[in-house]
N, C-alpha and C positions, 0 to 999 in steps of 0.2 A: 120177376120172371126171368129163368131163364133158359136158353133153348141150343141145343146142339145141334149142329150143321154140319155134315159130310159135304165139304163144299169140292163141287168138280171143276174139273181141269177147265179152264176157258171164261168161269164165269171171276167177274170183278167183284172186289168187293166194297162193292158200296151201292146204294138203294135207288141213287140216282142215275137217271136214265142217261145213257150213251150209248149215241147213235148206230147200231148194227154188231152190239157187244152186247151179250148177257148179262144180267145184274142179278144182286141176291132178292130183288126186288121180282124177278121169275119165279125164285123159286119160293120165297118164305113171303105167306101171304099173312102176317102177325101183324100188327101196326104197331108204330113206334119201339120198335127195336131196330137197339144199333151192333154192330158189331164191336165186339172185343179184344181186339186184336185187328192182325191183318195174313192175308197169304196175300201174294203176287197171283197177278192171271194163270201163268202156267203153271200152278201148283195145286195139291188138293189134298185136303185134308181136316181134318176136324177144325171148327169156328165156332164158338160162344157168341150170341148176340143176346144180350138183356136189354132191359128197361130200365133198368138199378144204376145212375150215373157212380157211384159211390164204388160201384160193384165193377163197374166197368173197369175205374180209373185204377182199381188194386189189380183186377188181372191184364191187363197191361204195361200195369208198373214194371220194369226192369231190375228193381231191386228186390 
């Protein structure tokens, strides 16, 4: 699976909970998808999250 995110300004990206910060865990209510990448809190913009570990680790790769 894999699923594209317009992720907003402020939120983290990771699923795990922290304390009085938004997580992508508000907004995408999928299970077990991880993200693919990363943006920084104050950034926003398109995020890949799959299931596909294989699939992951290629769009991530830097090469």
């Amino acid at each position: 699976m894999l699923l594209a995110l317009n992720k907003p300004f402020g939120v983290m990206c990771k699923f795990s909970p922290e304390p009085g910060k938004p997580t992508l865990a508000d907004w995408v209510a999928v299970p077990h998808v991880y993200p693919a990448g990363r943006l920084d809190t104050d950034s926003e913009g398109l995020l890949l999250l799959t299931d596909d570990g294989p699939l992951q680790a290629r769009i991530a790769d830097p090469c």
